[in-house]
Structure formats: C-alpha cells, structure tokens
TORDO-731541 format. One record per residue (C-alpha): chain; residue number from 1; x, z negated, y negated. Coordinates in Angstrom, 3 decimals, always signed. Each point is the difference from the previous one (the first is absolute). Layout:
# residues N
{ch->A | i->NUM | east->X | up->Z | north->Y}
...
//
This chain:
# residues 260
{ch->A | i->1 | east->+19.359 | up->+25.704 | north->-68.621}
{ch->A | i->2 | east->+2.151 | up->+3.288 | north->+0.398}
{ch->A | i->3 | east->+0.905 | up->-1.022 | north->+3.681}
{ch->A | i->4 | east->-3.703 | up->+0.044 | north->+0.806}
{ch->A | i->5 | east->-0.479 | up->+3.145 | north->-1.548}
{ch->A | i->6 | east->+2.769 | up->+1.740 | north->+1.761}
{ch->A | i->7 | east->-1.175 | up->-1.140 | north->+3.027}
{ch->A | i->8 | east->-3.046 | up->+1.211 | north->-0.505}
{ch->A | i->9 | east->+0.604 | up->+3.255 | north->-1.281}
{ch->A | i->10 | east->+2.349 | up->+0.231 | north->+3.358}
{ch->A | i->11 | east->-2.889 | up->-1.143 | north->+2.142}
{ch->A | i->12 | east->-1.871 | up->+2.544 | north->-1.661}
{ch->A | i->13 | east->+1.858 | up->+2.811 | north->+0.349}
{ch->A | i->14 | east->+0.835 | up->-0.256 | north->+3.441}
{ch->A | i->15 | east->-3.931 | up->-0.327 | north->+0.952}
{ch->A | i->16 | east->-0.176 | up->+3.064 | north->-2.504}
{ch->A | i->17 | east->+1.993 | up->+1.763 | north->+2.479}
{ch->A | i->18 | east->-1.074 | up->-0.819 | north->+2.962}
{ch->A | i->19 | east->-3.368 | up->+1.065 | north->-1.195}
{ch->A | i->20 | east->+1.154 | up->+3.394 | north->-0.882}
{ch->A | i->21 | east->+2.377 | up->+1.123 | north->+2.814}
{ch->A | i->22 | east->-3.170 | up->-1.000 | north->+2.154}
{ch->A | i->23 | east->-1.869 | up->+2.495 | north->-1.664}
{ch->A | i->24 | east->+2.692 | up->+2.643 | north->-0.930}
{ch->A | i->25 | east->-0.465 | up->+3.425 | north->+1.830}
{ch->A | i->26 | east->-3.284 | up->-1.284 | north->+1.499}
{ch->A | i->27 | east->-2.320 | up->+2.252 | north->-0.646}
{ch->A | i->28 | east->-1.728 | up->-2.378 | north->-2.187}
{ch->A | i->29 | east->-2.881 | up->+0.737 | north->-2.005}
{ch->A | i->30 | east->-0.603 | up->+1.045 | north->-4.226}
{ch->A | i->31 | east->-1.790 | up->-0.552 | north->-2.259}
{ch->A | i->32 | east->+0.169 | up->+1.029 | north->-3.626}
{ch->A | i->33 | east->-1.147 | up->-2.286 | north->-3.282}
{ch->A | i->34 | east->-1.418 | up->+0.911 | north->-2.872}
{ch->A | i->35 | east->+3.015 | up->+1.505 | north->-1.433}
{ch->A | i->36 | east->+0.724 | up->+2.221 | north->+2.931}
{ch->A | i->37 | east->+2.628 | up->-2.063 | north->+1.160}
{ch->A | i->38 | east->+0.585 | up->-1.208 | north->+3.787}
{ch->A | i->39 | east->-0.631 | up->-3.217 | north->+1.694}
{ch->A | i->40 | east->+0.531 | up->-0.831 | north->+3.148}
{ch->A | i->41 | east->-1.089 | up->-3.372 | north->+2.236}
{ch->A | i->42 | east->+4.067 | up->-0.390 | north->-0.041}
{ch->A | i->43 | east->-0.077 | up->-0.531 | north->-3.719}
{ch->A | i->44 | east->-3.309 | up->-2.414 | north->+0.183}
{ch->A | i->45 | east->+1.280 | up->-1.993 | north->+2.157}
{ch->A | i->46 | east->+3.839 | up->-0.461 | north->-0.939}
{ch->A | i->47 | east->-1.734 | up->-1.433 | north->-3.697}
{ch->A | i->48 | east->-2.288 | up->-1.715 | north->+1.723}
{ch->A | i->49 | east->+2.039 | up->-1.808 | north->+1.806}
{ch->A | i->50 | east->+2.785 | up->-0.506 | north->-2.852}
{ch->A | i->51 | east->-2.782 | up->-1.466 | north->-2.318}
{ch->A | i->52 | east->-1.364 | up->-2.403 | north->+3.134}
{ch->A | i->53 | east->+3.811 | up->-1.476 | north->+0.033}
{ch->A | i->54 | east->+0.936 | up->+0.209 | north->-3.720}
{ch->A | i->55 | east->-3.130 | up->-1.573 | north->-0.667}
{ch->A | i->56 | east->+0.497 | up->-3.055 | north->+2.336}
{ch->A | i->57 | east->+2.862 | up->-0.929 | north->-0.920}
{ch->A | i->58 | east->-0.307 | up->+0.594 | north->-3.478}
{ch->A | i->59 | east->-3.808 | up->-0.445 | north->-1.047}
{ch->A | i->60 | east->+0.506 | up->-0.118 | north->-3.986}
{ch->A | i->61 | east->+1.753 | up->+3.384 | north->-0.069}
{ch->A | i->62 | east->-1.762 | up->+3.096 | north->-0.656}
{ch->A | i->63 | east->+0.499 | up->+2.962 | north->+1.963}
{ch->A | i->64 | east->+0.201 | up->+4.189 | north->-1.390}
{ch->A | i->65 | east->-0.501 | up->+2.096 | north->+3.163}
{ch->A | i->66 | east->-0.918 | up->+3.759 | north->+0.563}
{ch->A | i->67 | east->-2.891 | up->-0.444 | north->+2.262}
{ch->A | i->68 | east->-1.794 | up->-2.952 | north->-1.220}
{ch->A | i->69 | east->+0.522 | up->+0.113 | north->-3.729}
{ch->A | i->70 | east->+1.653 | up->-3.175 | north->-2.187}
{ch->A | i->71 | east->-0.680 | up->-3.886 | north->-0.404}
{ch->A | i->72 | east->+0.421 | up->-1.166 | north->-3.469}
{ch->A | i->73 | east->+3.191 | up->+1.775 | north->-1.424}
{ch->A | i->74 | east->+0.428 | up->-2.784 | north->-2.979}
{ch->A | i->75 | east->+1.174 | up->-2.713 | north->+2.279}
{ch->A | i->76 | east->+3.631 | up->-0.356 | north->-0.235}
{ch->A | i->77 | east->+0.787 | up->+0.397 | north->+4.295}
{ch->A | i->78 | east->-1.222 | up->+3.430 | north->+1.114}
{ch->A | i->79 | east->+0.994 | up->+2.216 | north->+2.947}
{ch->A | i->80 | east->-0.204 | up->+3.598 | north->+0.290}
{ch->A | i->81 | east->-0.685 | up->+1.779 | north->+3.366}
{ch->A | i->82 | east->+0.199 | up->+3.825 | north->+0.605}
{ch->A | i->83 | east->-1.200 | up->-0.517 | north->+4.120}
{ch->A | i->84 | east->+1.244 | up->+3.756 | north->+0.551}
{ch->A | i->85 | east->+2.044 | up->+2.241 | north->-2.862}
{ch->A | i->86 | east->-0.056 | up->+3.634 | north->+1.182}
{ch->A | i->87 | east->-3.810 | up->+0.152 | north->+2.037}
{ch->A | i->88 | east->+0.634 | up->+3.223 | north->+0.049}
{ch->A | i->89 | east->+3.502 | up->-0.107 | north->+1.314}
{ch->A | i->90 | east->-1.209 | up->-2.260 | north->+2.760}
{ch->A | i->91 | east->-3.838 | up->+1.751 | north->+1.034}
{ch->A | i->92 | east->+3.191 | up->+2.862 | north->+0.471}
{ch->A | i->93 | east->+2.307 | up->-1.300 | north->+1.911}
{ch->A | i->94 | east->+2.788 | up->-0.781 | north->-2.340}
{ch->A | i->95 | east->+2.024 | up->-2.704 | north->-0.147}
{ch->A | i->96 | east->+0.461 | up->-0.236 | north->-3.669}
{ch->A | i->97 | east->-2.844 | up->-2.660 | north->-0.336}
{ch->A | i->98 | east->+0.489 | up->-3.526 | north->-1.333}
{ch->A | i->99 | east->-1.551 | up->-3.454 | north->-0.754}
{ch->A | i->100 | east->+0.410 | up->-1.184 | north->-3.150}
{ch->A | i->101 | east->+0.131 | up->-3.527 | north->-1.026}
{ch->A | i->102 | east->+0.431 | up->-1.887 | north->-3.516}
{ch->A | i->103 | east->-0.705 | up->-3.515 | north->-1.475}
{ch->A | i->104 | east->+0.356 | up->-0.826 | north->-3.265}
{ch->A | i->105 | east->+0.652 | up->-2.923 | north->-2.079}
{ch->A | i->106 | east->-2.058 | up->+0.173 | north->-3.709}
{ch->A | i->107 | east->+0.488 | up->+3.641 | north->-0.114}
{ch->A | i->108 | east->+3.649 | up->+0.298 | north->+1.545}
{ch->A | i->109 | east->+1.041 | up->+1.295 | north->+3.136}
{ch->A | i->110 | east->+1.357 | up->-2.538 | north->+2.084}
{ch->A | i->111 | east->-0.147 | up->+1.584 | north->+3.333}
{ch->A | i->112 | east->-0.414 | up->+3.613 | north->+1.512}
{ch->A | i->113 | east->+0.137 | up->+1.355 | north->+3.318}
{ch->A | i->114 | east->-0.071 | up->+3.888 | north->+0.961}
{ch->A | i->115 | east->-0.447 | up->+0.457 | north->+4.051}
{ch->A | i->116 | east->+0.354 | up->+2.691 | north->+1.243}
{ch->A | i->117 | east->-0.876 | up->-0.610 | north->+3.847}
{ch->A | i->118 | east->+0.600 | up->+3.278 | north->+1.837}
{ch->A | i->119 | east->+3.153 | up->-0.101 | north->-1.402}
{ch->A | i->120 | east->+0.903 | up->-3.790 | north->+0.653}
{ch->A | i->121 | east->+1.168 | up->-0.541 | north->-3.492}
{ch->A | i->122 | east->-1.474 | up->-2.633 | north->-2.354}
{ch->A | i->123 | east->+1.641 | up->-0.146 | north->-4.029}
{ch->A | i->124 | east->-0.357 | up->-3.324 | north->-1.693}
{ch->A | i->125 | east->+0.570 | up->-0.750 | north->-3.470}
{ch->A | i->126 | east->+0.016 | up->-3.302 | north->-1.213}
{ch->A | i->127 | east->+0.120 | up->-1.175 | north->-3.904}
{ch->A | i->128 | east->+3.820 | up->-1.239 | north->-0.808}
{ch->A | i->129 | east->+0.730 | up->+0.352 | north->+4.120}
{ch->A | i->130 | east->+0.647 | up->+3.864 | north->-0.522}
{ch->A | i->131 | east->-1.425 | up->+2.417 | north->+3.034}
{ch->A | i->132 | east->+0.788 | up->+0.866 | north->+3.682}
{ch->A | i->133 | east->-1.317 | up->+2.229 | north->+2.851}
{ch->A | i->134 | east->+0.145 | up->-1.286 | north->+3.199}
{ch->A | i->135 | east->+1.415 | up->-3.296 | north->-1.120}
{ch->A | i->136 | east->+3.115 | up->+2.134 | north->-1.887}
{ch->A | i->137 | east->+0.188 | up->-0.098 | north->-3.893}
{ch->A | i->138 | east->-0.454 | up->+3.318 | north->-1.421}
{ch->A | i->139 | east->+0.607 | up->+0.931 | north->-3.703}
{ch->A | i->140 | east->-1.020 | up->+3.826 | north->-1.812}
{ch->A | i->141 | east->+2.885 | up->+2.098 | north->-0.397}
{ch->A | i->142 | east->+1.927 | up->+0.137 | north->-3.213}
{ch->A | i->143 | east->-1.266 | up->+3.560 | north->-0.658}
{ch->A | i->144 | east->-0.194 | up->+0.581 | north->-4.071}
{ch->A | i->145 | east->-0.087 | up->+4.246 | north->+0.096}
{ch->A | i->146 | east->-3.154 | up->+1.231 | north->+0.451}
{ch->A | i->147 | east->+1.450 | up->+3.388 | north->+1.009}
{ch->A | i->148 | east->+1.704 | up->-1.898 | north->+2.797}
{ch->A | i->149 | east->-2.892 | up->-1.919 | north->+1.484}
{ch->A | i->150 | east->-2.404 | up->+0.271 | north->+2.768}
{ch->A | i->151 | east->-3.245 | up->+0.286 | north->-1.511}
{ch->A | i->152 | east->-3.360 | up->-0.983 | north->+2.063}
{ch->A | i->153 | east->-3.141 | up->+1.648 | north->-1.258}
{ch->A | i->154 | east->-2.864 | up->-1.944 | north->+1.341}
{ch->A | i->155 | east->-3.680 | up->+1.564 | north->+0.113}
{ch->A | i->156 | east->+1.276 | up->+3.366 | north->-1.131}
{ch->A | i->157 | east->-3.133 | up->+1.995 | north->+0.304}
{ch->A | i->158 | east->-1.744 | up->-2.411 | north->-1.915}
{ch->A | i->159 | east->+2.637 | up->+0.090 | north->-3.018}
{ch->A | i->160 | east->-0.445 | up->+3.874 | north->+0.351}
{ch->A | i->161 | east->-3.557 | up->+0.019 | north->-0.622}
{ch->A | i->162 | east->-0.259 | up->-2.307 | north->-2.809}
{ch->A | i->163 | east->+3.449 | up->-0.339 | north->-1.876}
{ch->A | i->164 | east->+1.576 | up->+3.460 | north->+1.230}
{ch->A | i->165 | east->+2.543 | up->+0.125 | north->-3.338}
{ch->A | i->166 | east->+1.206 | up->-3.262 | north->+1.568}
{ch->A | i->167 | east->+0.452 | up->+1.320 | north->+3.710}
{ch->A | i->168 | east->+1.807 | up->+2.917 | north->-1.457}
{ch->A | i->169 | east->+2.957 | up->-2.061 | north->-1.745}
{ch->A | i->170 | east->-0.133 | up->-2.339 | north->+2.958}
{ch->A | i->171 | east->+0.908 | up->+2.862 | north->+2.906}
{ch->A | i->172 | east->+2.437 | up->+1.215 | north->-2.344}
{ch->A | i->173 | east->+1.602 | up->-3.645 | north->-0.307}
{ch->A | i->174 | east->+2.253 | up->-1.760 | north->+2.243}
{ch->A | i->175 | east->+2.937 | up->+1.244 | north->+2.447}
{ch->A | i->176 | east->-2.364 | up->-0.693 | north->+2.920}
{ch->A | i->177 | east->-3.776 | up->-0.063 | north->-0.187}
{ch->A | i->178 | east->-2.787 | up->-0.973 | north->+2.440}
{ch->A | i->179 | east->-3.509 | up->+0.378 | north->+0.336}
{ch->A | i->180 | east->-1.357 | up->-3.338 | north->+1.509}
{ch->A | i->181 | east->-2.763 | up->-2.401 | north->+0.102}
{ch->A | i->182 | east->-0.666 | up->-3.869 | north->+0.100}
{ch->A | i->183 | east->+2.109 | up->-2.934 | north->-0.157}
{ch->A | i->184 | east->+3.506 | up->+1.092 | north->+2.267}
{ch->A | i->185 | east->+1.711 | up->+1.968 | north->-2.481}
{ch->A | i->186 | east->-0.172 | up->-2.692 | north->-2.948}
{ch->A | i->187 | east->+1.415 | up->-2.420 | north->+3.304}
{ch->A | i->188 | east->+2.699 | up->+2.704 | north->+0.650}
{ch->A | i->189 | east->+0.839 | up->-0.611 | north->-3.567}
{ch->A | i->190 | east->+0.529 | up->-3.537 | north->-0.023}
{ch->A | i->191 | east->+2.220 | up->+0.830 | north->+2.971}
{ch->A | i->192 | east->+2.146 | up->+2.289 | north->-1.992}
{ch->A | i->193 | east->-0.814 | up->+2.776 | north->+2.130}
{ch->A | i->194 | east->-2.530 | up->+1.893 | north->-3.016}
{ch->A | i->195 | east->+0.877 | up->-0.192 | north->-3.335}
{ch->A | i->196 | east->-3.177 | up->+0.109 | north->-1.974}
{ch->A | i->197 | east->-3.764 | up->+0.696 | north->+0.810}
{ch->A | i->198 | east->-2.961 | up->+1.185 | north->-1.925}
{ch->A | i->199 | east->-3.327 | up->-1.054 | north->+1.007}
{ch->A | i->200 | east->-3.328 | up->+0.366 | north->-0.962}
{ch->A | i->201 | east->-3.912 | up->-1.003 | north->+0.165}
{ch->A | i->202 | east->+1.124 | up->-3.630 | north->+1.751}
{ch->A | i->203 | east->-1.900 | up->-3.191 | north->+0.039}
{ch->A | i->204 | east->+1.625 | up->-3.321 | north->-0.210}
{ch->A | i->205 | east->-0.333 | up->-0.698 | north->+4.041}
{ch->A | i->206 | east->+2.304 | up->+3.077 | north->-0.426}
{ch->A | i->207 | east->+2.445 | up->-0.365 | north->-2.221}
{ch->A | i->208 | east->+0.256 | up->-4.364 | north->-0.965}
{ch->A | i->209 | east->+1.671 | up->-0.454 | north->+3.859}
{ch->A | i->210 | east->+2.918 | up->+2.766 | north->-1.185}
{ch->A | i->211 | east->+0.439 | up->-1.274 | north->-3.253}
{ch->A | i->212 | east->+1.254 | up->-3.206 | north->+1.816}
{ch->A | i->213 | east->+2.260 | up->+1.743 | north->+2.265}
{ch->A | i->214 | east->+1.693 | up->+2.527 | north->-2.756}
{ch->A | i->215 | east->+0.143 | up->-2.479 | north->-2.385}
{ch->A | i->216 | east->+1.727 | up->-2.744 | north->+2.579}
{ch->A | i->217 | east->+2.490 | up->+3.109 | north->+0.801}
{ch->A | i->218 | east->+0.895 | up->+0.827 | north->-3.479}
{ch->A | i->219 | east->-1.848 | up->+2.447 | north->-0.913}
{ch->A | i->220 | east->-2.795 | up->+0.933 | north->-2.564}
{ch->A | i->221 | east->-3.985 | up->+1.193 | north->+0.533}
{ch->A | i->222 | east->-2.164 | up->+0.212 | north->-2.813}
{ch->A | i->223 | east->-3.371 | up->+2.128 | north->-0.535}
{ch->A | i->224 | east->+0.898 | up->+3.128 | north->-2.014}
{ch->A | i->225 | east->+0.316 | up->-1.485 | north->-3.320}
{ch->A | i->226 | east->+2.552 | up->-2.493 | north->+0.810}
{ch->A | i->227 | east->-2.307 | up->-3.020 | north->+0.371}
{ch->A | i->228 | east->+0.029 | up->-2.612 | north->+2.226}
{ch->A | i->229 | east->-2.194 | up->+0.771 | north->+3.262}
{ch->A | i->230 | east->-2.852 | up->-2.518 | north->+0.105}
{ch->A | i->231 | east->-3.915 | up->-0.135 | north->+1.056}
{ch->A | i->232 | east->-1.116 | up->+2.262 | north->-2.702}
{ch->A | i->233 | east->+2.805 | up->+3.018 | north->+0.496}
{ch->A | i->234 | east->-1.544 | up->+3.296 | north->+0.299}
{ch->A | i->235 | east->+1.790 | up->+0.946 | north->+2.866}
{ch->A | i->236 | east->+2.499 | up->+2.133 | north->-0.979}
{ch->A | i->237 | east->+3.675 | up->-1.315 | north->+1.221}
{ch->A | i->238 | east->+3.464 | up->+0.939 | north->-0.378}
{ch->A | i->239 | east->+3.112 | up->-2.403 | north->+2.077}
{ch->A | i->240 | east->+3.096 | up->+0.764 | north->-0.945}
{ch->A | i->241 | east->+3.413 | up->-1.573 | north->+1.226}
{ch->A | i->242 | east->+1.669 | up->-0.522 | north->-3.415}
{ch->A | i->243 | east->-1.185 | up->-0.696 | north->-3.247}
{ch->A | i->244 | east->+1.474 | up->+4.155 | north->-1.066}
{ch->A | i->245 | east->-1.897 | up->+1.843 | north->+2.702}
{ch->A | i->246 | east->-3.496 | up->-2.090 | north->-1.145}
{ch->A | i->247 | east->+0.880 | up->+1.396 | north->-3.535}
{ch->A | i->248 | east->+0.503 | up->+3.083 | north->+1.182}
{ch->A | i->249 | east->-2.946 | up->+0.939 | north->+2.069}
{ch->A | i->250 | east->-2.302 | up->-2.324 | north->-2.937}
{ch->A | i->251 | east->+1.141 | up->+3.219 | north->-2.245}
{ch->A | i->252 | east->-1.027 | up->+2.729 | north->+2.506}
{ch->A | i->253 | east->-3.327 | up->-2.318 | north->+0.815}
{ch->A | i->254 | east->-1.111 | up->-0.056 | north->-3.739}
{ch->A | i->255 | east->-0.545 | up->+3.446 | north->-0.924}
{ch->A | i->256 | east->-2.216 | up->+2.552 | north->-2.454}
{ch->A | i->257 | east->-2.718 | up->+0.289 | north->+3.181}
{ch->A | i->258 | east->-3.265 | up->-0.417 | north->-1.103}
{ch->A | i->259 | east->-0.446 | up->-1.935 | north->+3.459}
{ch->A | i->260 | east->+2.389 | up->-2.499 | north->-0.319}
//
C-alpha cells in the first residue's frame, strides 16, 4: 500500500511542478476569494490535476485541498494538498513557493512532501523512514538554547496586529530572527538550517504536510498550546527542533495578552 502511495505522491509532485514553473514569472492573471486571498489558474489547476490522479488510483480516499474544499474527513485514508504555499510569493516573483502534499493513515501522518520547484528541492518525511531533501536524510539540529537559535517569525504583521505582547517577546527572542512567510522556513528547519518557527492563522492544507516532514526529522510542531496539530487546530503553529526550544517559545507564546 505505501509503495503506491509514494509513487503517487512522486507522480504528483513532479506534475505539481511542471505546472508551476510553466506558469512562474508569466504574467499570469489574479484573482482574489472571499477572504482577500490570491488565486491563480496555476493553483486551480496543479489541485485539479493532483485530485484527477489521487482519485484514480485511489477512489475510497478522501481528499483536503485549498481550492476545492474536503471529501469526507472521517475516513481513515485522507490526503492533504496545498497546490501553491506562498500565492503571494509566486503572483511576485519569488521563489520561496511550495506544493505541499500529505496522506494520512486514521489520523497519522504517514507521508509528507514540501516542493519547492524554483528551487529544485523536494523534503520528504516518511513515518518510522525518518526525512530527506533531495533524496538525502536530514535531521533538526540539536539546538536546546533558545538564546542561541535562529528563530523564524512567520506572518509577522499579522501577529503584530492581533497578539502584539507576543510579537514583542518573540523579536526580542532568539540569536537570529527572521521575518518570513509560508511553508520554507518550517522545511529549513527540518533541514537543520532554522532552529524554530512561529506561525500563525494556518489551515491544515498548510500546516498537516510540515508536521510530517518536522516530525520525520526529529523535531516538534504543535499549535500554541502544545497540542497535537489536527483538522480542528486554530491555526496557530510553533516547530521547534528539540523538545527545549518548543518549551521555550510555548512560554513566550502563552502570555497575559488579552488576544491570545
């Protein structure tokens, strides 16, 4: 069953790419949905055509995509697609853009891939198999001193506006921090490159396909209380490459803010 799968997913994610190199730095038209958000025909058409092949080859699984919204979420085989992570990095010309895959197995991750095709790298994580990028195994570093990390901030205006207690402490934290956006710096992480990341206001397209990835590569990502990331999360993330820097930044994240 797992062979399938990962040929699938593979099969997948190189049409994914394709599709979006194709229409990368094109010119291509936007439109916005009802949350102000971007979509492009790039994004339509990489689900589109994920979903045609999942679907084929596996007709009793259900399917959570961005564009066109989820099949029943109670069987026990699901896959999670994110067509294009960072529409707004990619409507700009920027390569930090990625595909996100996932498929799970009663509730647990069993399989995540983060592509990142203008960059030509693709992260895997695979339960019990441990992760790789580019076909290497990667681990998160060893990093336990929060003083001494490289903290990501993710969606940083955001955070400002609604939590801005929280932003304070966190551009005050870490030896190294940057402001970022999408799905590359939690990747990064699993590479050992970043340390930890704080995210916020995700959806499960979003974060389910880098929960398999850190996880696979050692590390830990949570919502802010600690719990386990699942359908019902409210969107609010924090990865972290050892189980001290999670603590850590799970102390700054719970705070007197009215907000939080």
């Amino acid at each position: 069953m797992m062979s399938a799968v990962l040929e699938t997913a593979n099969e997948v994610q190189r049409e994914a790419a394709v599709t979006a190199m194709k229409h990368f730095r094109s010119g291509l038209d936007v439109d916005l949905k009802s949350d102000e958000s971007p979509v492009t025909a790039a994004d339509l058409a990489i689900e589109f055509d994920a979903r045609a092949r999942i679907e084929a080859r596996f007709p009793g699984h259900a399917i959570l995509g961005e564009e066109y919204g989820a099949g029943d979420l109670t069987k026990d085989h699901i896959w999670v697609i994110d067509p294009i992570d960072g529409t707004r990095s990619f409507i700009s010309g920027h390569p930090a853009f990625g595909f996100l895959l996932a498929y799970l197995e009663s509730g647990h991750n069993q399989l995540s891939m983060v592509s990142m095709p203008a960059l030509n790298e693709i992260f895997v994580g695979q339960a019990g198999q441990g992760a790789t990028l580019n076909g290497t195994p990667i681990s998160c570093s060893k990093k336990t001193d929060l003083s001494k990390a490289i903290l990501y901030i993710n969606e940083g205006e955001k955070l400002f506006a609604d939590h801005p207690e929280i932003h304070k402490r966190l551009v005050k934290s870490g030896h190294t921090r940057r402001l970022a956006y999408d799905c590359y710096p939690h990747a990064m992480m699993a590479a050992g490159f970043v340390d930890c990341v704080v995210d916020y206001d995700l959806k499960p397209f979003d974060f389910l396909p880098l929960a398999g990835v850190i996880e696979a590569a050692g590390g830990t990502i949570t919502d802010w209380q600690g719990n386990t990331l699942d359908f019902n999360s409210d969107g609010r993330v924090v990865s972290a490459a050892t189980p001290e820097l999670h603590r850590d930044l799970l102390d700054i994240l719970s705070s007197n803010d009215p907000n939080a």
